[in-house]
GUDOTI-770448 format. One record per residue: residue number from 1; residue in one letter; x negated, y negated, z negated of N, C-alpha, C in turn. Coordinates in nm, 4 decimals. Layout:
% GUDOTI-770448
<NUM, "A", <X, Y, Z>, <X, Y, Z>, <X, Y, Z>>
...
This chain:
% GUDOTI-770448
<1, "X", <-8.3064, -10.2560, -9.5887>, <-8.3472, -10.3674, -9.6714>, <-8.4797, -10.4259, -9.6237>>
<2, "X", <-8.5503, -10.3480, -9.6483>, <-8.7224, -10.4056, -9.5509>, <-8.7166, -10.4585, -9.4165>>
<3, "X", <-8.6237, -10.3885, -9.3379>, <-8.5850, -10.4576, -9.1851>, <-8.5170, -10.6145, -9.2400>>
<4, "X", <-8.4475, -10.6025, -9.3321>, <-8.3759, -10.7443, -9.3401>, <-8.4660, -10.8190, -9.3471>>
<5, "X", <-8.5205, -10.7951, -9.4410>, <-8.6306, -10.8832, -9.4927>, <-8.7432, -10.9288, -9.4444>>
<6, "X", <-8.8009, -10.8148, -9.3209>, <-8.9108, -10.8108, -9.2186>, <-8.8639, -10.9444, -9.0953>>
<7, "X", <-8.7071, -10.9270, -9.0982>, <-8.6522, -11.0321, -8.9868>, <-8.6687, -11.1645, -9.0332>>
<8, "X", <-8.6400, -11.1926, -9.1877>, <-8.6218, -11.3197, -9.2743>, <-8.8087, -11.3771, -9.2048>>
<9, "X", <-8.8601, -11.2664, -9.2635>, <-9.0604, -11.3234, -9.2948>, <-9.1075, -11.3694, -9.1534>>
<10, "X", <-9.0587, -11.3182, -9.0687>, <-9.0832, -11.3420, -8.9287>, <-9.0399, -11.4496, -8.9091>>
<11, "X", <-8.9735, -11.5471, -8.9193>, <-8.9346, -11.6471, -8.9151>, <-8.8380, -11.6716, -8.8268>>
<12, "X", <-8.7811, -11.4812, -8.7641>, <-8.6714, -11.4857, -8.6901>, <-8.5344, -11.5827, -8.6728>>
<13, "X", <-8.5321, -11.6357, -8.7803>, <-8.3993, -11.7139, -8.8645>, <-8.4001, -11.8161, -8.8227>>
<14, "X", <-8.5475, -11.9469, -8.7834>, <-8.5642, -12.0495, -8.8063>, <-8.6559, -12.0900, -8.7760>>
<15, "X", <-8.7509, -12.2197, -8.7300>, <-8.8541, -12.2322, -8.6635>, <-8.9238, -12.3321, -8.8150>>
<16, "X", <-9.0623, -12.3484, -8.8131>, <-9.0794, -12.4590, -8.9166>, <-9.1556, -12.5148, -8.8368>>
<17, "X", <-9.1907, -12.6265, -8.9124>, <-9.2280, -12.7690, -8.8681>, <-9.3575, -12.7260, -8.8262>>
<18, "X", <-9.3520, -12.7981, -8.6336>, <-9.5288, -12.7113, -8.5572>, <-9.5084, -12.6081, -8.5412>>
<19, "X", <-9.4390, -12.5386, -8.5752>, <-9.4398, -12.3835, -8.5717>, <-9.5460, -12.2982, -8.6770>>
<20, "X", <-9.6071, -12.3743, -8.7535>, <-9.6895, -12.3430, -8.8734>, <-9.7006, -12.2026, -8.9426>>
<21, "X", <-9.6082, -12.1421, -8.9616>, <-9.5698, -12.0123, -9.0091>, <-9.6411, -11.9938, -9.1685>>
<22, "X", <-9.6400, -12.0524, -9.2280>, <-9.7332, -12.0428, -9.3498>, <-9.6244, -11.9849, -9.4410>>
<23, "X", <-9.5402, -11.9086, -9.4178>, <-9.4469, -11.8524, -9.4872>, <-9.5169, -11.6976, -9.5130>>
<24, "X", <-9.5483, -11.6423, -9.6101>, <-9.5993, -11.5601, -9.6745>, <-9.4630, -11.4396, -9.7660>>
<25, "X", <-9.4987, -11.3287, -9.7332>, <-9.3715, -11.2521, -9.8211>, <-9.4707, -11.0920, -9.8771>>
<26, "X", <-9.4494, -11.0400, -10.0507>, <-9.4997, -10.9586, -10.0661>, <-9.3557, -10.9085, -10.1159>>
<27, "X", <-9.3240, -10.7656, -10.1085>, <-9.1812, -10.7174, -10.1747>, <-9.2175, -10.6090, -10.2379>>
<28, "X", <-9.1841, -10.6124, -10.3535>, <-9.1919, -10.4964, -10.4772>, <-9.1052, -10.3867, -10.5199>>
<29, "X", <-9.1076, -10.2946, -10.4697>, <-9.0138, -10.1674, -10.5410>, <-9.0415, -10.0887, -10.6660>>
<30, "X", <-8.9579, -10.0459, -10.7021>, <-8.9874, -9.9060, -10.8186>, <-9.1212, -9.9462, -10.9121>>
<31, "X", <-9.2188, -9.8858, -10.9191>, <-9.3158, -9.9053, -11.0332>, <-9.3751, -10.0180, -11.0032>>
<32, "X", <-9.4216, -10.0758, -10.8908>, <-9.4454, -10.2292, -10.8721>, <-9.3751, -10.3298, -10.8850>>
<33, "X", <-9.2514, -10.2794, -10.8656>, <-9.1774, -10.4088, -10.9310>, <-9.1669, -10.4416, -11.1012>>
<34, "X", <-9.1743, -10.3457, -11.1597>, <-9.1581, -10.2663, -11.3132>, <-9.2907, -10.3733, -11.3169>>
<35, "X", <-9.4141, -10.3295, -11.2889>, <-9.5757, -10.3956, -11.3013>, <-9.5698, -10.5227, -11.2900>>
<36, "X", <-9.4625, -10.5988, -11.1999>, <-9.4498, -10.7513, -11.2066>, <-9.3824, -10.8227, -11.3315>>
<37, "X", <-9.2764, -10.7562, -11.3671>, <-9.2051, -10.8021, -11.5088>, <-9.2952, -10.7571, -11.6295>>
<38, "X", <-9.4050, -10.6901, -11.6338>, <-9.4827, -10.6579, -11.7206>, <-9.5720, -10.7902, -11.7223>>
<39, "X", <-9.6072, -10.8355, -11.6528>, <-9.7170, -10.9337, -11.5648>, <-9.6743, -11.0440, -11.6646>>
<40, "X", <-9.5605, -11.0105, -11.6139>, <-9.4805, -11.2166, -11.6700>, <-9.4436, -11.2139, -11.8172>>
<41, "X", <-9.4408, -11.0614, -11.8589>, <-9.4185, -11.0348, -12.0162>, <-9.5107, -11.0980, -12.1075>>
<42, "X", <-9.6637, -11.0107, -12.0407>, <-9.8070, -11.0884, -12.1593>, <-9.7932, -11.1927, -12.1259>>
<43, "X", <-9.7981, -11.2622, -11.9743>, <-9.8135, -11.4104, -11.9308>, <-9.7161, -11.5394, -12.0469>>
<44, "X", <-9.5952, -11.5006, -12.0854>, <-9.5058, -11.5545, -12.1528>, <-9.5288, -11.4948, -12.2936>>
<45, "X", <-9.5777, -11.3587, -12.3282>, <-9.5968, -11.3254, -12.5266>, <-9.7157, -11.4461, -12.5569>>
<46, "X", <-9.8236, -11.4734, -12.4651>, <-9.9286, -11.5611, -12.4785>, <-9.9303, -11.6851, -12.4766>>
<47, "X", <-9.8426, -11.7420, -12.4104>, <-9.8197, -11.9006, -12.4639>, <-9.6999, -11.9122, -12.5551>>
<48, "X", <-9.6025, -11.8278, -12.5770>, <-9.4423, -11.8804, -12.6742>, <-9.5394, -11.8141, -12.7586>>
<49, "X", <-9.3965, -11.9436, -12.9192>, <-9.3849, -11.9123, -13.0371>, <-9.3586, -11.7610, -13.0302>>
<50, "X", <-9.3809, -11.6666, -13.1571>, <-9.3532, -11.5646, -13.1607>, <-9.2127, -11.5556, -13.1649>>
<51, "X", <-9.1385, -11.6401, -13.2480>, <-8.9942, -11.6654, -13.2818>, <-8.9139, -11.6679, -13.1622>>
<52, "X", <-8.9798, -11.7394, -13.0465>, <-8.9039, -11.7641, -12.9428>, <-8.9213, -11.6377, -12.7982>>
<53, "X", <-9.0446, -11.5509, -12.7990>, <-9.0571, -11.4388, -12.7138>, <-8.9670, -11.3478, -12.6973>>
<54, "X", <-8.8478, -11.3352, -12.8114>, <-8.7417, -11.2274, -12.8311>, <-8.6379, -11.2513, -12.6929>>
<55, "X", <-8.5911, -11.3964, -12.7064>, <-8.5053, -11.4414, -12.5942>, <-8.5801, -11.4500, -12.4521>>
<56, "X", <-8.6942, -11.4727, -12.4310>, <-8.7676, -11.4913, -12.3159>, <-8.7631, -11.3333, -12.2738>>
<57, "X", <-8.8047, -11.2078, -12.3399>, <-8.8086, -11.1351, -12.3244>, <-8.6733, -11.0010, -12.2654>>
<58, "X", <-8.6101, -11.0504, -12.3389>, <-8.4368, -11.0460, -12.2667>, <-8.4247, -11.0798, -12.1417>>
<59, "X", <-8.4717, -11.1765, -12.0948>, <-8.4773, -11.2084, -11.9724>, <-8.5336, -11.1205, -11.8980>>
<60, "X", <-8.6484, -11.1267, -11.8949>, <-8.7456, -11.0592, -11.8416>, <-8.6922, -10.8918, -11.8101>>
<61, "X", <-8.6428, -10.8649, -11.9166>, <-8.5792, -10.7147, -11.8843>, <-8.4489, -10.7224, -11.8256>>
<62, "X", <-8.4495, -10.7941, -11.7843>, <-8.3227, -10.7846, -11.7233>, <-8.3504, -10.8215, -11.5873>>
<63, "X", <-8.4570, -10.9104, -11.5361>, <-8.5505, -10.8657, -11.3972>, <-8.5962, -10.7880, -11.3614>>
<64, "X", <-8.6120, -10.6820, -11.4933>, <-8.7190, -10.5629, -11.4173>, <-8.6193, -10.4523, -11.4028>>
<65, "X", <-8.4937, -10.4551, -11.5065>, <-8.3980, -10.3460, -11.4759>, <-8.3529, -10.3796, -11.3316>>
<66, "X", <-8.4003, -10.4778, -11.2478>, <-8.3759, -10.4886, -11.0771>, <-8.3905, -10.4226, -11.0120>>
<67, "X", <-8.3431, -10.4149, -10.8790>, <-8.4300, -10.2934, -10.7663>, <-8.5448, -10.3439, -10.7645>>
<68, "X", <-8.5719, -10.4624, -10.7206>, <-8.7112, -10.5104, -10.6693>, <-8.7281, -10.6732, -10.6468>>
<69, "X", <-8.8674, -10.6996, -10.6416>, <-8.8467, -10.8610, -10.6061>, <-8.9513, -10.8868, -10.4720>>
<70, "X", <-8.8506, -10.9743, -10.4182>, <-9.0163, -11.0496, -10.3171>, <-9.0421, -11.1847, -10.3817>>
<71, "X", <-9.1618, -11.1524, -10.3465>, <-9.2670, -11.3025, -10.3624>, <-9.2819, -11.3510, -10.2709>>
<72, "X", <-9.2877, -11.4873, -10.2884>, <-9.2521, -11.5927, -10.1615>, <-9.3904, -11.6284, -10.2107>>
<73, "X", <-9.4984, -11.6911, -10.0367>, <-9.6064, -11.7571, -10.0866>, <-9.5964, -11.8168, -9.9819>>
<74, "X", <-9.6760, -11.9424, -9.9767>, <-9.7288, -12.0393, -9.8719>, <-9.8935, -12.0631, -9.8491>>
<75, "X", <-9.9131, -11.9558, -9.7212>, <-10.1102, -11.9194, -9.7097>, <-10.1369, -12.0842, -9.7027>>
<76, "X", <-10.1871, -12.1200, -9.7580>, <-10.2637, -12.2401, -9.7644>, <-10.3619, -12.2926, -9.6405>>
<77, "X", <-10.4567, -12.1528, -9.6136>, <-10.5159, -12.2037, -9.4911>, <-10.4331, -12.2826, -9.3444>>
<78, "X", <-10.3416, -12.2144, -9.3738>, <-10.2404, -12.2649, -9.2692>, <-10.1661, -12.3944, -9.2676>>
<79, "X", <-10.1584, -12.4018, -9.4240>, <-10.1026, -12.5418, -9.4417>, <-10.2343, -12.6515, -9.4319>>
<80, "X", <-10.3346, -12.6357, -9.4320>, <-10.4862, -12.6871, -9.4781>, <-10.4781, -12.7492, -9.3460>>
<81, "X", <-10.5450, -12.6570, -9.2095>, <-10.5329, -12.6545, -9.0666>, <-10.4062, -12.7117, -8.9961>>
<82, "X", <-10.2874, -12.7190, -9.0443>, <-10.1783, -12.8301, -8.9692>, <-10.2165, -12.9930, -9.0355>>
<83, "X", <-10.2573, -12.9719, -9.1368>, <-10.2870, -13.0772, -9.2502>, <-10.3578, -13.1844, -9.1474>>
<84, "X", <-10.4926, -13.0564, -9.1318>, <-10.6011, -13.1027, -9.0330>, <-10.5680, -13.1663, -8.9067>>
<85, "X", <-10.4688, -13.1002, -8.8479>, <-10.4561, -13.0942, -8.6836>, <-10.3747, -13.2119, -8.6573>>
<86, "X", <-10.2109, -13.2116, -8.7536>, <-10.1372, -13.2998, -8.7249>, <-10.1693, -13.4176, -8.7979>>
<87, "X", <-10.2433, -13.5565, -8.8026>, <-10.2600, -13.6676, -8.8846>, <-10.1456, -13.7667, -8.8613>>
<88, "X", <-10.0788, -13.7760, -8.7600>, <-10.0137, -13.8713, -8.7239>, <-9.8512, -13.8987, -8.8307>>
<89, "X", <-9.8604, -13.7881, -8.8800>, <-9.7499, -13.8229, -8.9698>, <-9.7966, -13.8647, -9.1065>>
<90, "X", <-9.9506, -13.8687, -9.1661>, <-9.9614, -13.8453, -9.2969>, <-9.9911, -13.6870, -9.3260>>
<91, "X", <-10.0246, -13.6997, -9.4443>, <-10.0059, -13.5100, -9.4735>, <-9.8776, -13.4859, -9.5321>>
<92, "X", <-9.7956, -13.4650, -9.4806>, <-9.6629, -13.4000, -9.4544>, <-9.7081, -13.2598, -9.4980>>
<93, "X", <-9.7849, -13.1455, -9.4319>, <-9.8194, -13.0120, -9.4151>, <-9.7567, -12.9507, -9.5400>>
<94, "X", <-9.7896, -13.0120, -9.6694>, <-9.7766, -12.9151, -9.7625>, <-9.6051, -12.9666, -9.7972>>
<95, "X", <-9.5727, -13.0356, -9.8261>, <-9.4157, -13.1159, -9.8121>, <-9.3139, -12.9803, -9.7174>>
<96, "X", <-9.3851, -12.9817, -9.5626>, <-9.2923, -12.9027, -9.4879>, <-9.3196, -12.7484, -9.5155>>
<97, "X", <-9.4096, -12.7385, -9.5696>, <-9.4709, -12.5692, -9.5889>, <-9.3706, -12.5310, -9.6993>>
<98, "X", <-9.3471, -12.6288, -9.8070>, <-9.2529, -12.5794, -9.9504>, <-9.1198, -12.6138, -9.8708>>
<99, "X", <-9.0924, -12.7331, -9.7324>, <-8.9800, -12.6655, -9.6863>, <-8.9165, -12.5269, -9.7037>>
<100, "X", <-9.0030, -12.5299, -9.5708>, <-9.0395, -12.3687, -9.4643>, <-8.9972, -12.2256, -9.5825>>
<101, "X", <-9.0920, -12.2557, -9.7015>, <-9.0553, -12.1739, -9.7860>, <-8.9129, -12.0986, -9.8051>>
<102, "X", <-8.8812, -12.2789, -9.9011>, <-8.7449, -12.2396, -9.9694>, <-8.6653, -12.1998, -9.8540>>
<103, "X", <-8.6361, -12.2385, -9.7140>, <-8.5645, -12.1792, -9.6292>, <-8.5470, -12.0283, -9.5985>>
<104, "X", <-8.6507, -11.9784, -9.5753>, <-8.7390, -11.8458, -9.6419>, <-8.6731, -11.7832, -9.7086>>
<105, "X", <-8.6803, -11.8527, -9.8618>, <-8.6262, -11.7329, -9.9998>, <-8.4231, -11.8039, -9.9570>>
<106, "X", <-8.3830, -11.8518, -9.9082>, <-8.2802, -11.8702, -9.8862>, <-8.2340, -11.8129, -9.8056>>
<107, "X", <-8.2873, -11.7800, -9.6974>, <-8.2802, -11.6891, -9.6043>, <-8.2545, -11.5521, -9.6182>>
<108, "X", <-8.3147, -11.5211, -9.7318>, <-8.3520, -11.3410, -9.7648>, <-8.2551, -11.3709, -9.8666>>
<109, "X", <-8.2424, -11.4600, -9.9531>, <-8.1600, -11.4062, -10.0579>, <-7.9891, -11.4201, -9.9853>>
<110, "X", <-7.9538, -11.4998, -9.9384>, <-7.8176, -11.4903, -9.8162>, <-7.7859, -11.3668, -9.7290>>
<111, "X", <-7.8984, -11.3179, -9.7191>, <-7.9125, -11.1697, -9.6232>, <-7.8979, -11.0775, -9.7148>>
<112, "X", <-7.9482, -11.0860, -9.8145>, <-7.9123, -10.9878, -9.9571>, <-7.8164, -10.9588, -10.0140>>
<113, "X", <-7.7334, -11.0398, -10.0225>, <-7.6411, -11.1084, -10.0708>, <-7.4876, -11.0409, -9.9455>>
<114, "X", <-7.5470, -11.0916, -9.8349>, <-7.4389, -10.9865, -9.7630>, <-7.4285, -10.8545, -9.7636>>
<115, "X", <-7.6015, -10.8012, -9.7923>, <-7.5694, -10.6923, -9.7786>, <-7.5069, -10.6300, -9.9281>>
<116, "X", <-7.4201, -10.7301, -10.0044>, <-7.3648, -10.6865, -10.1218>, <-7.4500, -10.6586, -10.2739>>
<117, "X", <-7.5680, -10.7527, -10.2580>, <-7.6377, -10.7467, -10.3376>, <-7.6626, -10.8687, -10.4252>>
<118, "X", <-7.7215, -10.8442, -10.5486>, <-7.7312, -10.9561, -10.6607>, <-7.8726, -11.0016, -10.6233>>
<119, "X", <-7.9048, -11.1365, -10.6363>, <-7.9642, -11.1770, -10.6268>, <-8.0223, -11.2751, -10.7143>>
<120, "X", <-8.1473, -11.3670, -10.7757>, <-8.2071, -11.4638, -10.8427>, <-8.3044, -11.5243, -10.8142>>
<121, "X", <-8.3456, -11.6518, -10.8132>, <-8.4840, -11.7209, -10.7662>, <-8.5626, -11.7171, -10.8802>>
<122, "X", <-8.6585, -11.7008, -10.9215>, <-8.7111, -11.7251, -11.0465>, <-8.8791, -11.8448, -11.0102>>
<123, "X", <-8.9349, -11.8608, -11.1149>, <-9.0795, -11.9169, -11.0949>, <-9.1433, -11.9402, -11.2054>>
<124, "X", <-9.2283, -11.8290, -11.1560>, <-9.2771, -11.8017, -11.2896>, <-9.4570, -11.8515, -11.2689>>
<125, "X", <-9.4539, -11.9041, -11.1529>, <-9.5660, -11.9488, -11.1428>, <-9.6037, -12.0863, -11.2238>>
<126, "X", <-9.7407, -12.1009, -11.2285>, <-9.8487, -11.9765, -11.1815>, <-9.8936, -11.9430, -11.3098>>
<127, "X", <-9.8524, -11.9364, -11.3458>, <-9.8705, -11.7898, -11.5111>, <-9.8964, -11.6775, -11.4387>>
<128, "X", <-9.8320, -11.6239, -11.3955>, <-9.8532, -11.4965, -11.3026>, <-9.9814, -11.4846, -11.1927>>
<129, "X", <-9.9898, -11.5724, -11.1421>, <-10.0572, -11.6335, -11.0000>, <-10.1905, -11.5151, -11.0143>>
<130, "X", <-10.2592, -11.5061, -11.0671>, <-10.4081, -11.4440, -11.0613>, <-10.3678, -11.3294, -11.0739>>
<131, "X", <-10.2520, -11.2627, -11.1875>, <-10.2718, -11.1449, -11.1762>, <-10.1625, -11.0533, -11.0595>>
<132, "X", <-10.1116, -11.1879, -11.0264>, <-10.0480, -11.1037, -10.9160>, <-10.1871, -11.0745, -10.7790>>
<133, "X", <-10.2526, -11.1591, -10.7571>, <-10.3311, -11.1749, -10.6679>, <-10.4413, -11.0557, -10.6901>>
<134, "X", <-10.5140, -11.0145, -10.7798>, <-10.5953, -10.8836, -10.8113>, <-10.5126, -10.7889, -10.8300>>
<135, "X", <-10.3503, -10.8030, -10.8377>, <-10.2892, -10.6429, -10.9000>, <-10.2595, -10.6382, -10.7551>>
<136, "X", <-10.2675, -10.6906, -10.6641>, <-10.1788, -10.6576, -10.5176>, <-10.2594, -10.6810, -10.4166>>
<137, "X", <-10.3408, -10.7462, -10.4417>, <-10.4858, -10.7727, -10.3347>, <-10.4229, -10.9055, -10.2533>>
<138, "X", <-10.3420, -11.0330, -10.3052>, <-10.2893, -11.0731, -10.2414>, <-10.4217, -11.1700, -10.2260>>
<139, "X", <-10.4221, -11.2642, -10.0808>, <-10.5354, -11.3598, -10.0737>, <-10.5656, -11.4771, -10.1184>>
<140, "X", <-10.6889, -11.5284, -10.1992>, <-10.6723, -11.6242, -10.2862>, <-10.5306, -11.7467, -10.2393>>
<141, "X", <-10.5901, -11.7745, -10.0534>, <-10.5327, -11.8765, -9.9924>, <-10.3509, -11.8664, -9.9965>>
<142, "X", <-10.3426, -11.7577, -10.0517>, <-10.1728, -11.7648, -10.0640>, <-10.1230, -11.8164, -10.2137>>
<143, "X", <-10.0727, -11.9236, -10.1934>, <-10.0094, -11.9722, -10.3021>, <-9.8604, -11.9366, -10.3583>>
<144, "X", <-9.8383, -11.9060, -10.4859>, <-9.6924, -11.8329, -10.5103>, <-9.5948, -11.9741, -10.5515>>
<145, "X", <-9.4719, -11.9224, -10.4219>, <-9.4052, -12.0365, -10.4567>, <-9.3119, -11.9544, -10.5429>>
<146, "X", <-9.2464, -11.8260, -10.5334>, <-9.1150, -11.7913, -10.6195>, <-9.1025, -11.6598, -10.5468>>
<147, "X", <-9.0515, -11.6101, -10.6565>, <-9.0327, -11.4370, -10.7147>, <-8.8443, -11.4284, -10.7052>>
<148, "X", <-8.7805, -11.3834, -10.5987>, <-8.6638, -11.3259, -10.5622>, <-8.6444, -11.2161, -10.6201>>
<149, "X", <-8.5719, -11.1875, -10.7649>, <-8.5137, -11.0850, -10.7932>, <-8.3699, -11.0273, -10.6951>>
<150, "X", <-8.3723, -10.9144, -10.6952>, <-8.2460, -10.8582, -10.6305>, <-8.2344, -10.7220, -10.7012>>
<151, "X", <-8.1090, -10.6645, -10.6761>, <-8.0489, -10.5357, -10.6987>, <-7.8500, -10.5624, -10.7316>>
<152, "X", <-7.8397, -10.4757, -10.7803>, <-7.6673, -10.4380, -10.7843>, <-7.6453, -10.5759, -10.9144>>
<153, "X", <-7.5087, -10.6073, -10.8524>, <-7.4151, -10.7535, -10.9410>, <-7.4101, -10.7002, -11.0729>>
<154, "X", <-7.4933, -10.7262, -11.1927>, <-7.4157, -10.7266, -11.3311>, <-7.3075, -10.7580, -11.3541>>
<155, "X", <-7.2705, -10.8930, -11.2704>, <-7.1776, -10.9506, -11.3144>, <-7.1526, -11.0643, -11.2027>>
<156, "X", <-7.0284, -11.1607, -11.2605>, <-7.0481, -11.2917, -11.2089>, <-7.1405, -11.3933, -11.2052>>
<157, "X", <-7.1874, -11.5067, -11.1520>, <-7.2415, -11.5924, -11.2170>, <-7.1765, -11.6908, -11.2941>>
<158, "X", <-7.2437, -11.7631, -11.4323>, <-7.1835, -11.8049, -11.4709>, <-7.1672, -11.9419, -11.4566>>
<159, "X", <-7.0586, -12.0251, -11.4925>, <-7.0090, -12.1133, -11.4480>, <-7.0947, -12.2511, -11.4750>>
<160, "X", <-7.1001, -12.3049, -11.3885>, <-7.2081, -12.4528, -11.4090>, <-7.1123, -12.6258, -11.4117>>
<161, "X", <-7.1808, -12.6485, -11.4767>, <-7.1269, -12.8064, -11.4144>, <-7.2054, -12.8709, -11.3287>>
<162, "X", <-7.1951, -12.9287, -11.2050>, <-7.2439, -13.0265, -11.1750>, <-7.1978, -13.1815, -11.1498>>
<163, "X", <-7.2955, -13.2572, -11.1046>, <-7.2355, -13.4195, -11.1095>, <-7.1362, -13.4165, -11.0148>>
<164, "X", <-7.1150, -13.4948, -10.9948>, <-6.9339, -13.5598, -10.8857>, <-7.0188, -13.5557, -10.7628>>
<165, "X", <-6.9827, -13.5102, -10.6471>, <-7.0094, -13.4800, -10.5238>, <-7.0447, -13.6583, -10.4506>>
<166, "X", <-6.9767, -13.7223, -10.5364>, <-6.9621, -13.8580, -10.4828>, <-7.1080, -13.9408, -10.5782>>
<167, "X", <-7.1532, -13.9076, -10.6420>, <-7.2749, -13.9536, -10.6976>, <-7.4007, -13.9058, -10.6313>>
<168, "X", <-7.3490, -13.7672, -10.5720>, <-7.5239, -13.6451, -10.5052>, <-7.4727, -13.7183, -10.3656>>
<169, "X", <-7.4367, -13.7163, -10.3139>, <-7.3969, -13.7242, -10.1734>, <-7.3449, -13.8742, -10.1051>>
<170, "X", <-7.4427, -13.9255, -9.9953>, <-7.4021, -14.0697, -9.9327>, <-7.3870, -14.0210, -9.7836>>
<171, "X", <-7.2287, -14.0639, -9.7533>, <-7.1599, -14.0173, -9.6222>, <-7.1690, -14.1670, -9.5305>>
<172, "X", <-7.2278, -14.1718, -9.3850>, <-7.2484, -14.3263, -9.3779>, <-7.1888, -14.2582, -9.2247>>
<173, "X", <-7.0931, -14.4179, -9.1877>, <-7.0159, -14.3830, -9.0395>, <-6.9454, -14.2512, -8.9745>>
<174, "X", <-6.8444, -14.2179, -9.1211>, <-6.7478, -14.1192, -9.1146>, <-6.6138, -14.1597, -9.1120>>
């Protein structure tokens, strides 16, 4: 699992824009992962109605009954310094960095996923943001884009609607 995931962070998969690498990964097991759904527990008892923490909280346990999550971040200095370097497009930097990202947590969660595992994107940022950063020593300059739950399939997912393929989607000279 860590090799998978070590291949995803490396950017083995995929190149980003400049070659930038501002793709950031922290991964949580066993009592640290447990310490992250705790995190997002006070973070969420402290702003909801009391009435409404019961259902939020359901949730929440049902992330932490997970194996583990990674955190996806984007080091900022890095995005700051392409910001700097490349002008000719505009500042693009931070635009292609939340690319780079989501490719990232798409990456790992597809790799997860083969290896027969359940998977979820969550974002719980930045409610979390500070205390993930002092509970893990992560560096101010890393910004949290999203928290990848994984472990064994509860279940299916459940069924969605979306719009008509012909409303999301413009096919030109097919």
């Amino acid at each position: 699992m860590i090799e998978l995931i070590r291949h995803m962070a490396n950017g083995e998969c995929g190149e980003t824009k400049f070659n930038n690498q501002a793709t950031r990964v922290a991964v949580l097991f066993a009592d640290e992962h447990i310490k992250l759904w705790d995190i997002a527990k006070d973070a969420l008892k402290a702003i909801l109605r009391a009435d409404a923490y019961p259902t939020t909280e359901q949730k929440l346990n049902m992330f932490q009954a997970a194996a583990g999550t990674v955190l996806f971040f984007s080091d900022q200095t890095v995005v700051d310094k392409y910001a700097a370097k490349i002008t000719a497009f505009g500042n693009k930097s931070p635009h292609w960095a939340g690319q780079a990202a989501a490719i990232q947590e798409y990456l790992t969660w597809t790799g997860l996923e083969a290896e027969g595992l359940g998977a979820n994107l969550q974002h719980y940022n930045p409610l979390i943001d500070v205390n993930i950063s002092e509970t893990w020593g992560i560096p101010a300059t890393w910004k949290l884009d999203a928290q990848l739950v994984f472990g064994g399939k509860a279940g299916e997912a459940r069924d969605k609607t979306f719009q008509p393929f012909q409303e999301r989607v413009k096919v030109f000279g097919a």
